[in-house]
N, C-alpha and C positions, 0 to 999 in steps of 0.2 A: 423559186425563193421560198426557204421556210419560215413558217410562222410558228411562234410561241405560246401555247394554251393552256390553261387548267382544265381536266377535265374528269378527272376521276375525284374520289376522296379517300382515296387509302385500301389499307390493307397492309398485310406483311409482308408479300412475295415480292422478290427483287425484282423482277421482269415486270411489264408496263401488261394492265390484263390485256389490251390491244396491237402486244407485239407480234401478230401472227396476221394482222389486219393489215394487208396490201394497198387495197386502193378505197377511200369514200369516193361515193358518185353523188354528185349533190346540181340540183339545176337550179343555174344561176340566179332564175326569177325567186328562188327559195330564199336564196339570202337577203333580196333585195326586199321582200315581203316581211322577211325574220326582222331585218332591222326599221322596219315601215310600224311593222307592228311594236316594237322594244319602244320608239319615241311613242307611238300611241298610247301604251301603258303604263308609261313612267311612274304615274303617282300610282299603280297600284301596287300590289307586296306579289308581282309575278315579272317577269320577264321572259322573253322569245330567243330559242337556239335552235339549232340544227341539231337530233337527235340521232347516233346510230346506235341502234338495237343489238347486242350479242346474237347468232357467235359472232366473234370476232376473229373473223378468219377468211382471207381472199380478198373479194371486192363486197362494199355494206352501201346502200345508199343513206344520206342521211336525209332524215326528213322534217320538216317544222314541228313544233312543240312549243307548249305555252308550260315552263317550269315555275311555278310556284317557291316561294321565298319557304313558306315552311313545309313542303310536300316532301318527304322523303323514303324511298325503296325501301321496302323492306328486308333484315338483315341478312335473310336468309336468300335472296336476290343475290348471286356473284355469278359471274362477274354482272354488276350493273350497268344500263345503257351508257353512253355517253354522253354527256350537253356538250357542244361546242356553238361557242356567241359566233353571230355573223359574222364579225369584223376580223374573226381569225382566216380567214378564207380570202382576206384582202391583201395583196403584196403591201409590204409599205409596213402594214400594222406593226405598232410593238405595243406590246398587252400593259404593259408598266406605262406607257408613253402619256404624260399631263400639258402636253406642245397644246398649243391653243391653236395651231396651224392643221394638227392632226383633227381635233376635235372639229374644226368645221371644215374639213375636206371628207371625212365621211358620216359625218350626223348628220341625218334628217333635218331639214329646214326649219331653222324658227321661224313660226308664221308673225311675230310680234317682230323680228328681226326683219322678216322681210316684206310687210306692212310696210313698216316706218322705212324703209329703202323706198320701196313702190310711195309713197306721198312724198318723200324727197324728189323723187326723180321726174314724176309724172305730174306736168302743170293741171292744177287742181280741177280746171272747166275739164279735163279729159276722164278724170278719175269718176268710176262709176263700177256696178257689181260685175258687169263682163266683163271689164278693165282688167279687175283688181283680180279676177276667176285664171285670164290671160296669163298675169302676173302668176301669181301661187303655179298655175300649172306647170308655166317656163321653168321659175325653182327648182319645181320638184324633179322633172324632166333631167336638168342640168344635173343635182344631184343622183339620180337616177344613173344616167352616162359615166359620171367620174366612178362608182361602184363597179357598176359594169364593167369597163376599163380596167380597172385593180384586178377584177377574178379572172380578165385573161391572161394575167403575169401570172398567176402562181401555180405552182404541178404541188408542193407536197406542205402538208405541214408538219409540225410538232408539239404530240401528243406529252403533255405533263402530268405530273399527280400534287395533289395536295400532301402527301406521305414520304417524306424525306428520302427512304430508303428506295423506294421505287423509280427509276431509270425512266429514263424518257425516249419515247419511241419515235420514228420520221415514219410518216404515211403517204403514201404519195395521195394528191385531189383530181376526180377528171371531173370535168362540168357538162352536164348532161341535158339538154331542155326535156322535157316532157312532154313537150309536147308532139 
């Protein structure tokens, strides 16, 4: 299934700079780490993608990257690498999507969300810091699983531009562990 990305920011040339880019190899724990890390940093003026580095040609692996709100390549850089957010790499995703069913099928766990679940649920003599450690880790675990899950549906995405006149490329994704 493809997914829908921004990920360049322009230029003139009709063709996508990554229409010669075959396959991203990206492992799986990347993304799960890309998006682990994007809620960690929220309040700051950065967020976390999958990075692949030109040329852009064959098979590229992509790899994490901490991009900055105001860091930008410079001009003489082209073609520049690519950001792609985690959540493009999820079947299911759609990049426009404001579903509130979307947002907490794969965001990261609110711990203030799921606090006040765990005090509802868990009669009060039982609630204690291994409890609630129990708690949080199930969470995150479960959310963990549903990610994972998503990236074994998807083989290819699609690459966009911010630059009207630039076409939009299919890439195909293979998921790689590194370990």
């Amino acid at each position: 299934m493809a997914q829908q990305i921004a990920t360049t920011d322009g230029g003139s040339d009709e063709n996508h700079p990554a229409a010669d880019l075959e396959t991203i190899v990206v492992d799986p724990e990347a993304v799960v780490e890309t998006m682990r890390r994007t809620k960690r940093d929220e309040t700051e003026q950065r967020s976390h993608v999958l990075r692949v580095s030109p040329p852009f040609e064959g098979e590229q692996t992509a790899t994490t990257h901490v991009s900055e709100d105001h860091a930008h390549y410079p001009p003489e850089m082209d073609p520049k690498p690519l950001h792609i957010g985690a959540v493009a790499f999820l079947v299911g995703h759609d990049e426009g999507s404001r579903h509130p069913k979307f947002r907490n099928e794969w965001s990261y766990p609110d711990i203030s969300e799921v606090r006040s679940i765990y005090r509802d649920d868990v009669p009060e003599d039982e609630q204690d810091d291994e409890a609630w450690d129990e708690w949080w880790d199930t969470a995150v675990e479960m959310w963990e699983g549903r990610v994972r899950h998503a990236l074994q549906k998807t083989d290819e995405i699609t690459l966009t531009s911010q630059h009207p006149d630039i076409e939009a490329t299919t890439v195909a994704v293979r998921f790689e562990s590194d370990e």
